[in-house]
TORFI-446670 format. One record per residue (C-alpha): residue number from 1; z, x, y. Coordinates in pm, whole numbers, padded with zeros to 5 digits. Layout:
<nodes>
<k=NUM&w=Z&u=X&v=Y>
...
</nodes>
This chain:
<nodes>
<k=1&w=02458&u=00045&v=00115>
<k=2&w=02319&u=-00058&v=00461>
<k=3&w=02158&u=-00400&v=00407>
<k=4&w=01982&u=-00653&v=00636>
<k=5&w=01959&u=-00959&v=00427>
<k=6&w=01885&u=-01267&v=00639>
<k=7&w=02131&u=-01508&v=00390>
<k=8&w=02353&u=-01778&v=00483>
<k=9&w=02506&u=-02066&v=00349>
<k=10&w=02376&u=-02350&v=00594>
<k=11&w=02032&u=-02303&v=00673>
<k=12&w=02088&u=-02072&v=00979>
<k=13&w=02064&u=-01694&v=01072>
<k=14&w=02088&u=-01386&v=01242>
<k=15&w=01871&u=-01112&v=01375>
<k=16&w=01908&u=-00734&v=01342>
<k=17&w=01950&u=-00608&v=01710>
<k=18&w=01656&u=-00620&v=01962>
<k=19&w=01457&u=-00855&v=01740>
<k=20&w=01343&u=-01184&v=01839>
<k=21&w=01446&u=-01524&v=01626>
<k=22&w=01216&u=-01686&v=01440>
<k=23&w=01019&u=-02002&v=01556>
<k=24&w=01189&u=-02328&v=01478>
<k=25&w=01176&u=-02402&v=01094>
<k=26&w=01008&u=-02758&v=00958>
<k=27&w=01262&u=-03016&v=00818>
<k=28&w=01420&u=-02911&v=00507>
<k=29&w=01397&u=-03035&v=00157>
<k=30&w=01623&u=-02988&v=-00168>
<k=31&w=01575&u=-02759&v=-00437>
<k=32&w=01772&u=-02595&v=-00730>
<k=33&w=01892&u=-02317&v=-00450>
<k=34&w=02242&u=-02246&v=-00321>
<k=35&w=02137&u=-02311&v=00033>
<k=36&w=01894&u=-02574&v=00180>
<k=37&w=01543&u=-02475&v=00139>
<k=38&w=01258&u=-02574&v=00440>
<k=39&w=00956&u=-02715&v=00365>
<k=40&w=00580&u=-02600&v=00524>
<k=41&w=00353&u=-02578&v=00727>
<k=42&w=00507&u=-02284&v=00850>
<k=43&w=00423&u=-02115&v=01141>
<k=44&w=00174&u=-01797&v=01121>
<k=45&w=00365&u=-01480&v=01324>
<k=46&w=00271&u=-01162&v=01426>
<k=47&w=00480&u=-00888&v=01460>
<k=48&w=00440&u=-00717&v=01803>
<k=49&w=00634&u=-00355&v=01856>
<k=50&w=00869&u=-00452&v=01618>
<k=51&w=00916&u=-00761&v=01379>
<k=52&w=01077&u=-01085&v=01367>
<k=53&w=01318&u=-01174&v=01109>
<k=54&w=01440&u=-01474&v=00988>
<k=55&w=01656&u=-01608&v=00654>
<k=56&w=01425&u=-01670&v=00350>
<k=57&w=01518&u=-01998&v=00319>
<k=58&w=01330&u=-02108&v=00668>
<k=59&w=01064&u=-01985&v=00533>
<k=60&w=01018&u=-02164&v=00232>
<k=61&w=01218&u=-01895&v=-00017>
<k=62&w=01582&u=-01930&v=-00206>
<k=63&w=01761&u=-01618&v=-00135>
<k=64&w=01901&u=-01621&v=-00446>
<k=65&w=01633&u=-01503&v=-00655>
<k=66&w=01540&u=-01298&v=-00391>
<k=67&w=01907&u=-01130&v=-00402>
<k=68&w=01863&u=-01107&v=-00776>
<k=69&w=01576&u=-00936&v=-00743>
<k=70&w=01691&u=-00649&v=-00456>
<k=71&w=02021&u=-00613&v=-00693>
<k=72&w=01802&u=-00498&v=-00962>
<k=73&w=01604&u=-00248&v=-00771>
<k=74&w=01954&u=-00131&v=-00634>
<k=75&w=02102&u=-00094&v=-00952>
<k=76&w=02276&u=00229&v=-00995>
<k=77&w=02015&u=00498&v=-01126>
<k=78&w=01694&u=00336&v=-00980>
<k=79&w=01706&u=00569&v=-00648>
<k=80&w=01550&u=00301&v=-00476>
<k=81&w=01561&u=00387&v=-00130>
<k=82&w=01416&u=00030&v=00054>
<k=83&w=01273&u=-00308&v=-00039>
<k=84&w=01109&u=-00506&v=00274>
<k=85&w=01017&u=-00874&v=00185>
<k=86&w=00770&u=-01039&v=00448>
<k=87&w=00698&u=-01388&v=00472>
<k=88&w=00478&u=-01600&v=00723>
<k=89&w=00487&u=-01254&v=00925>
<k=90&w=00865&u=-01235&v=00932>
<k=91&w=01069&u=-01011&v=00772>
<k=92&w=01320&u=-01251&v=00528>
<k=93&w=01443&u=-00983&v=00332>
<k=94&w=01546&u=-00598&v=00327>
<k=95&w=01778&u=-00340&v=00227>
<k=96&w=01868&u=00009&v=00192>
<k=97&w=02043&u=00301&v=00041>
<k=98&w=02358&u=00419&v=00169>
<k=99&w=02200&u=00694&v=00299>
<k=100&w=01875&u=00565&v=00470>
<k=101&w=01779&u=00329&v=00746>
<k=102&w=01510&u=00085&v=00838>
<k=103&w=01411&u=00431&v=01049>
<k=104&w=01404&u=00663&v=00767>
<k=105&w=01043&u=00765&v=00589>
<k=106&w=00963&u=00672&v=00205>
<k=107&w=00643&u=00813&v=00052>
<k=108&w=00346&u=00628&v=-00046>
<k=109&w=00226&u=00859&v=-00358>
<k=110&w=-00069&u=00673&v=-00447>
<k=111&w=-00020&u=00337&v=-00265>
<k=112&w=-00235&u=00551&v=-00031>
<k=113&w=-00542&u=00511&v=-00229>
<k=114&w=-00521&u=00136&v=-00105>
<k=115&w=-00523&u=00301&v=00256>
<k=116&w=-00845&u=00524&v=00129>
<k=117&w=-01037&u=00223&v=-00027>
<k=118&w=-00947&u=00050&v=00322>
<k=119&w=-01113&u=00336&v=00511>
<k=120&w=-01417&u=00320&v=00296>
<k=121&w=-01429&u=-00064&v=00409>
<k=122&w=-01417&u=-00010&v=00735>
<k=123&w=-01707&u=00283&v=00761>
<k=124&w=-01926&u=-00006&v=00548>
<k=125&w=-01854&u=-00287&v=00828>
<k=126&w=-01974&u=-00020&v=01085>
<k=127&w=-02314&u=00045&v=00871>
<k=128&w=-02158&u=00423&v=00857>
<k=129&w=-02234&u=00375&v=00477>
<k=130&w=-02502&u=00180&v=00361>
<k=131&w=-02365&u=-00066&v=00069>
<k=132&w=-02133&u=00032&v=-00243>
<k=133&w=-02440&u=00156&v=-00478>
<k=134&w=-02524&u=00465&v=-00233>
<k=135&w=-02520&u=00822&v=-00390>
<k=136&w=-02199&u=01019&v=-00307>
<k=137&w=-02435&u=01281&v=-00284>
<k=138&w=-02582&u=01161&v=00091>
<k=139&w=-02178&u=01270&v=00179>
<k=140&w=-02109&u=01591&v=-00042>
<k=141&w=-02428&u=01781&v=-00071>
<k=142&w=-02331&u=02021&v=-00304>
<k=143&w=-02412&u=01777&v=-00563>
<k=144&w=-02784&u=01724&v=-00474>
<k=145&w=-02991&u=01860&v=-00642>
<k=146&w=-02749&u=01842&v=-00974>
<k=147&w=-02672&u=01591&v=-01239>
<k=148&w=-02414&u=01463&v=-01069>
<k=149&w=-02646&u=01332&v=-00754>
<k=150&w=-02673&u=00967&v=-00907>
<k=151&w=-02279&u=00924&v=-00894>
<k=152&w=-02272&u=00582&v=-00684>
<k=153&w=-01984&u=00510&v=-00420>
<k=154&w=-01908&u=00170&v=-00652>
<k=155&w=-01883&u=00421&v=-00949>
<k=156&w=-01630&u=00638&v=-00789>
<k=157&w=-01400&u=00348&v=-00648>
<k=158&w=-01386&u=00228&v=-00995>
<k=159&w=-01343&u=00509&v=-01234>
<k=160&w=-01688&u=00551&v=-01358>
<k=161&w=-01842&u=00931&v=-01265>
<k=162&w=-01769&u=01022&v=-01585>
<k=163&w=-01668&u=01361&v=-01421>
<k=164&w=-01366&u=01595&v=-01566>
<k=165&w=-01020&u=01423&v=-01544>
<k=166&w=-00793&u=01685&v=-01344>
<k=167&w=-00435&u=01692&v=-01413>
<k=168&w=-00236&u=01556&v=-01157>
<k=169&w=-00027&u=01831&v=-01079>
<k=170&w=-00295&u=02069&v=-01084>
<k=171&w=-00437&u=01935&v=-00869>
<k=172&w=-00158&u=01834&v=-00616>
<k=173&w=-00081&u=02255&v=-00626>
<k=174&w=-00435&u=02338&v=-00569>
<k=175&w=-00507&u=02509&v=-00192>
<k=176&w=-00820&u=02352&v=-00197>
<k=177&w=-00798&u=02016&v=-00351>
<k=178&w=-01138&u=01858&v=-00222>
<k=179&w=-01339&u=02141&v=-00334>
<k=180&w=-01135&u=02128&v=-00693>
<k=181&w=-01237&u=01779&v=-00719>
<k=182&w=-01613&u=01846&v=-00605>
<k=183&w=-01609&u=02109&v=-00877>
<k=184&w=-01562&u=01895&v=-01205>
<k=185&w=-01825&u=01904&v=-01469>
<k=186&w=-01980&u=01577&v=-01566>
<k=187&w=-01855&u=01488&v=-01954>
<k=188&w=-02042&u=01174&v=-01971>
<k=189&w=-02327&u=00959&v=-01804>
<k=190&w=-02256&u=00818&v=-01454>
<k=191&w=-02151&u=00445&v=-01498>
<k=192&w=-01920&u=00509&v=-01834>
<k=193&w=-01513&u=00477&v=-01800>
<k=194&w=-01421&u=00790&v=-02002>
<k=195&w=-01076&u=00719&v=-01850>
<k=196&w=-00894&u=00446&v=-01640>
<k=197&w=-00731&u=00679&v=-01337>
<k=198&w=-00809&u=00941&v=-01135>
<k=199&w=-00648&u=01112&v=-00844>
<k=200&w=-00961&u=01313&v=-00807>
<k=201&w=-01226&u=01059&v=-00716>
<k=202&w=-01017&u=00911&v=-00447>
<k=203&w=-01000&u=01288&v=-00309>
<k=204&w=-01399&u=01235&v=-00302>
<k=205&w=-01365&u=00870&v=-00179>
<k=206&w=-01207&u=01051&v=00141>
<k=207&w=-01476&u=01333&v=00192>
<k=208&w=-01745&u=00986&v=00179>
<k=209&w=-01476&u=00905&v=00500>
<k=210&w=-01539&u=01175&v=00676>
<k=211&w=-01888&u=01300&v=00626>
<k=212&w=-01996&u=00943&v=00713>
<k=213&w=-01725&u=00904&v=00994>
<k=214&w=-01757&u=01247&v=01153>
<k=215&w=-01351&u=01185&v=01140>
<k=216&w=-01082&u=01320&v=00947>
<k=217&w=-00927&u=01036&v=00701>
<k=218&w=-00648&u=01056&v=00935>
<k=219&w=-00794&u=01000&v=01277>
<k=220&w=-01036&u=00735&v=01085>
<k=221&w=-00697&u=00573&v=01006>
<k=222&w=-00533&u=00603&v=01355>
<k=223&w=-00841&u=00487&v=01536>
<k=224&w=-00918&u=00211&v=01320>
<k=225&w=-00658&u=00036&v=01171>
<k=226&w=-00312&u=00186&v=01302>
<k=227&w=-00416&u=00112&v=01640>
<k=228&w=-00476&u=-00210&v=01606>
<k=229&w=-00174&u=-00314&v=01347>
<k=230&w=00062&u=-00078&v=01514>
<k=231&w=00115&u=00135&v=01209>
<k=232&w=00166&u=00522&v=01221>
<k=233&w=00231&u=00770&v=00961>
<k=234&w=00216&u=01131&v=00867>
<k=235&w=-00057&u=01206&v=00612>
<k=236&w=-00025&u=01518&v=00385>
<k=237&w=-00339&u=01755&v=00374>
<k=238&w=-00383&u=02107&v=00171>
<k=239&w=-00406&u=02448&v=00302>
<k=240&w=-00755&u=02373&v=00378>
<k=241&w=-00727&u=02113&v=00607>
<k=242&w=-00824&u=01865&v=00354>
<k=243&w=-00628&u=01486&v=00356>
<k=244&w=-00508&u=01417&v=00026>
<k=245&w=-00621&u=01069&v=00067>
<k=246&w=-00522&u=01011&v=-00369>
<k=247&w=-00121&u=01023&v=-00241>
<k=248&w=00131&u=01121&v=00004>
<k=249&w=00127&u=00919&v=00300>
<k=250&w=00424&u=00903&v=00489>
<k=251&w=00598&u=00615&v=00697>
<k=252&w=00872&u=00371&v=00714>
<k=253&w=00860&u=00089&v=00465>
<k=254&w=00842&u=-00192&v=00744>
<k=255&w=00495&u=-00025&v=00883>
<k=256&w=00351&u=-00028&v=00531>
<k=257&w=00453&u=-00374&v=00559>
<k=258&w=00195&u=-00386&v=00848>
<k=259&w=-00051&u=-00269&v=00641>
<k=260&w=00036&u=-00535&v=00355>
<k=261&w=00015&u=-00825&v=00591>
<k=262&w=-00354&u=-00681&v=00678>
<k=263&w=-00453&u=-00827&v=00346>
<k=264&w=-00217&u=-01084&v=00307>
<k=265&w=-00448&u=-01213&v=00607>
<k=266&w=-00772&u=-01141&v=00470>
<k=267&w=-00887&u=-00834&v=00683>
<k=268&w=-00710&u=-01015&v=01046>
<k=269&w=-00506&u=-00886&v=01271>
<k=270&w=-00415&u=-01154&v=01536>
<k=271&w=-00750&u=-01266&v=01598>
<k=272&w=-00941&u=-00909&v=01590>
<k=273&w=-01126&u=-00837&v=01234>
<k=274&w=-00981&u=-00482&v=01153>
<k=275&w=-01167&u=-00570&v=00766>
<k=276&w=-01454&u=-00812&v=00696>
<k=277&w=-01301&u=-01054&v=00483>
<k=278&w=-01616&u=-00995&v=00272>
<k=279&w=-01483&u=-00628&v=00195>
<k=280&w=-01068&u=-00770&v=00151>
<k=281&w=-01193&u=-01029&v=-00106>
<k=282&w=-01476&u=-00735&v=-00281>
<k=283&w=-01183&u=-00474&v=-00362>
<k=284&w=-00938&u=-00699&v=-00428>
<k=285&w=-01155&u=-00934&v=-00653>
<k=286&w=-01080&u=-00666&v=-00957>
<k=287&w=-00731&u=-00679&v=-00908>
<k=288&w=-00685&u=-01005&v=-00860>
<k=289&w=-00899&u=-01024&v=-01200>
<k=290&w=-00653&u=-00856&v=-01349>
<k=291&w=-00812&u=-00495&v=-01381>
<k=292&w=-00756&u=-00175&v=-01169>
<k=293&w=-01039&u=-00117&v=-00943>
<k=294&w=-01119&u=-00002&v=-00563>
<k=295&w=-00810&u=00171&v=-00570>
<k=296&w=-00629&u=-00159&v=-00609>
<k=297&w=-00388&u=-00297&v=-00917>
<k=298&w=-00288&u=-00639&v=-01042>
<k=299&w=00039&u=-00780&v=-00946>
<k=300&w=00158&u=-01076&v=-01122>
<k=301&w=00114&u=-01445&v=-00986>
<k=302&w=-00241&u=-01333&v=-00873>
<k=303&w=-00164&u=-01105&v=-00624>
<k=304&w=-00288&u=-00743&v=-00593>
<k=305&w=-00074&u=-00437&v=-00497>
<k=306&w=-00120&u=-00088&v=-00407>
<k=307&w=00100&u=00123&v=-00643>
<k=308&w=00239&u=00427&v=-00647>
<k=309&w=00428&u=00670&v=-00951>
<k=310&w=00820&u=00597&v=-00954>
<k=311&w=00805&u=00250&v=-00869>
<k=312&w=00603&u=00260&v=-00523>
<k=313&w=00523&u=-00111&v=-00424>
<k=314&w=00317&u=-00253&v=-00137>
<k=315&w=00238&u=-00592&v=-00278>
<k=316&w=-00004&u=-00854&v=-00156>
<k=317&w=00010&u=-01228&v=-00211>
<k=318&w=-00243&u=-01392&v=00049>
<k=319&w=-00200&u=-01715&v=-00046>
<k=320&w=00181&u=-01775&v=-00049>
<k=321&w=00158&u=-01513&v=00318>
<k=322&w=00405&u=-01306&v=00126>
<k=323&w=00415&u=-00911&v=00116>
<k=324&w=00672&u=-00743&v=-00102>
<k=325&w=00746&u=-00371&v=-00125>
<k=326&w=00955&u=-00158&v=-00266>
<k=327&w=01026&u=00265&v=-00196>
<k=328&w=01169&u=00577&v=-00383>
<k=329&w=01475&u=00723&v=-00184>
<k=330&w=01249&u=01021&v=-00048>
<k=331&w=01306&u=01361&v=00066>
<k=332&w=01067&u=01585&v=00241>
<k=333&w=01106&u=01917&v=00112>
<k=334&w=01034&u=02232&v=00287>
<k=335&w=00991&u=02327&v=00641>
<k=336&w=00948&u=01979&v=00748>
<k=337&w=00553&u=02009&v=00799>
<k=338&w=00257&u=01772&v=00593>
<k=339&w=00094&u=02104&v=00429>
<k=340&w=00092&u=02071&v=00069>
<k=341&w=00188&u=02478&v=-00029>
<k=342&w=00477&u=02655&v=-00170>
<k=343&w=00784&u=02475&v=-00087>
<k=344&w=00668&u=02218&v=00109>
<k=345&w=00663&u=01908&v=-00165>
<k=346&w=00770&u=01546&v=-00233>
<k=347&w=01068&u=01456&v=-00373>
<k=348&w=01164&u=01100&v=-00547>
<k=349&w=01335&u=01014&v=-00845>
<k=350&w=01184&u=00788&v=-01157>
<k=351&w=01388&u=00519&v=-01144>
<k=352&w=01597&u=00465&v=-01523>
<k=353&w=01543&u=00045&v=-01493>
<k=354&w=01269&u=-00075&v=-01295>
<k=355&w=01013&u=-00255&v=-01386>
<k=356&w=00768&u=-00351&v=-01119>
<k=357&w=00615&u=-00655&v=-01288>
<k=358&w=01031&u=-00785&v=-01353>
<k=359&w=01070&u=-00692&v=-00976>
<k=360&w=00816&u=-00893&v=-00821>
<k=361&w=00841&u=-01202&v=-01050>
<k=362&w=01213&u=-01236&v=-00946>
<k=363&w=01081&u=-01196&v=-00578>
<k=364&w=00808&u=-01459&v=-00653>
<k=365&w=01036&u=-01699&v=-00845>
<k=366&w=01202&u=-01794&v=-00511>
<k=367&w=00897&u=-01978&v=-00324>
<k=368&w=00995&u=-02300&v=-00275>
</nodes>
């Protein structure tokens, strides 16, 4: 198993090759840890082309629980392929399979919707959509005209059309999956939660992108955000063309991490606003809550986390400036390309014991 795991037994460190050292830690203090564990203020970093690293316990964390933690989410029948930990903007933590590197891709499944309910942020800051309570039908216009005009943008980011609940896999082997999702009947009113999930509404929550953008979810993304946090990734789309912004974003687990430190930092990216704080702190407030909601979940010790099936993690702690995450081992299947037909799939593994609320309490456990 090919592990970078910034440990040692005095208080120093290494650095994986290429990678700058971290800044000078503050004086340390004791704790119950193995190791001597610094105190804060700790210094705020950015990573640039690639990231700094530096031992958890300069940054205020006893690798202990942390090793604890990565040990479960190794253990033998969890096909976890990567866990990242990020602290202060330095990576103090990460390992991998035997048979992946820091290099290789994981799979978001639906961590993407976090990426989705970002996009819809930005296209508010830039007045491209008026506020949260606007019709979904100024963006599709098949449904004006229909019951289903009054559906609200604030409705569909937090499971309350009331519209048909697709099953998953139907829909992720539909050709068309946007116009699947436009299709649904209404089985309620607008405004009740007949359910608490749906993979469809978030394919709606990207059409909303791009009708008001003029952009393809993708590009949006690119332009947007990944330009300015240096993150890049393959996005899956149908037969049609259409992104499957509900899942299947592609990348490797330290430029999710970029993504995760977005919020971790309220919406900031090294002095340039990528996201009002005003949107970060509106769909995260649900999460943080404690209930699912603009495509965002609860994580434990009031942090929110974008989630995905089998055990996806990208989780957000703003106040402690901590970002953990945690992949699948992931396969691409098929001819290599990001067109959802035929062959061409995802392939992880459920993991047989992994819990993610276990995971990221062990993770959390080790702030000094």
């Amino acid at each position: 198993m090919f592990i970078l795991f910034l440990i040692s037994c005095g208080g120093g460190g290494g650095s994986s090759s290429g990678e700058n050292t971290a800044p000078s830690p503050p004086p340390p203090t004791t704790s119950g840890c193995s190791v001597t564990v610094q105190d804060g203020p700790f210094t705020e970093v950015w990573p640039g082309l690639s990231w700094e690293t530096a031992t958890p316990e300069s940054q205020g964390m006893c690798p202990d629980e942390i090793n604890e933690a990565i040990d479960y989410a190794f253990q033998e029948g969890n096909y976890t392929g990567a866990v990242v930990i990020i602290k202060n903007g330095l990576v103090v933590a990460e390992r991998y399979a035997d048979t992946r590197m820091a290099s290789d891709l994981v799979t978001s499944w639906s961590v993407a919707k976090s990426f989705t309910s970002a996009l819809v942020g930005v296209s508010l800051d830039e007045g491209l959509i008026d506020n949260l309570d606007q019709r979904v039908s100024d963006f599709i216009s098949a449904w004006q005209g229909t019951e289903k005009e009054v559906i609200t943008l604030r409705q569909l980011m937090t499971v309350k059309t009331a519209l048909e609940l697709l099953d998953g896999g139907d829909l992720y082997n539909s050709e068309d999956q946007l116009q699947l999702s436009i299709d649904r009947n209404l089985e309620g009113e607008p405004g009740e939660q007949l359910y608490t999930y749906s993979n469809a509404d978030v394919m709606l929550a990207g059409e909303v992108v791009r009708s008001s953008t003029s952009m393809s979810p993708k590009t949006y993304l690119d332009q947007k955000i990944g330009s300015v946090i240096g993150f890049t990734g393959d996005w899956w789309q149908d037969t049609q063309g259409n992104i499957l912004t509900y899942c299947c974003l592609d990348s490797t687990p330290r430029e999710f991490g970029r993504f995760g430190l977005l919020f971790a930092r309220e919406g900031d990216w090294d002095g340039q606003a990528v996201l009002s704080e005003t949107w970060v702190t509106e769909s995260t407030a649900l999460a943080i809550s404690g209930q699912y909601g603009f495509y965002w979940w609860p994580a434990p010790n009031s942090g929110f986390t974008a989630l995905g099936i089998q055990g996806q993690i990208v989780a957000v702690y703003p106040e402690n400036d901590l970002v953990i995450m945690r992949f699948s081992t992931y396969t691409r299947m098929g001819d290599g390309s990001v067109v959802r037909i035929g062959g061409n799939y995802h392939s992880t593994t459920e993991p047989l014991n992994f819990d993610n609320a276990t995971f990221l309490n062990q993770v959390f456990s080790s702030i000094n």
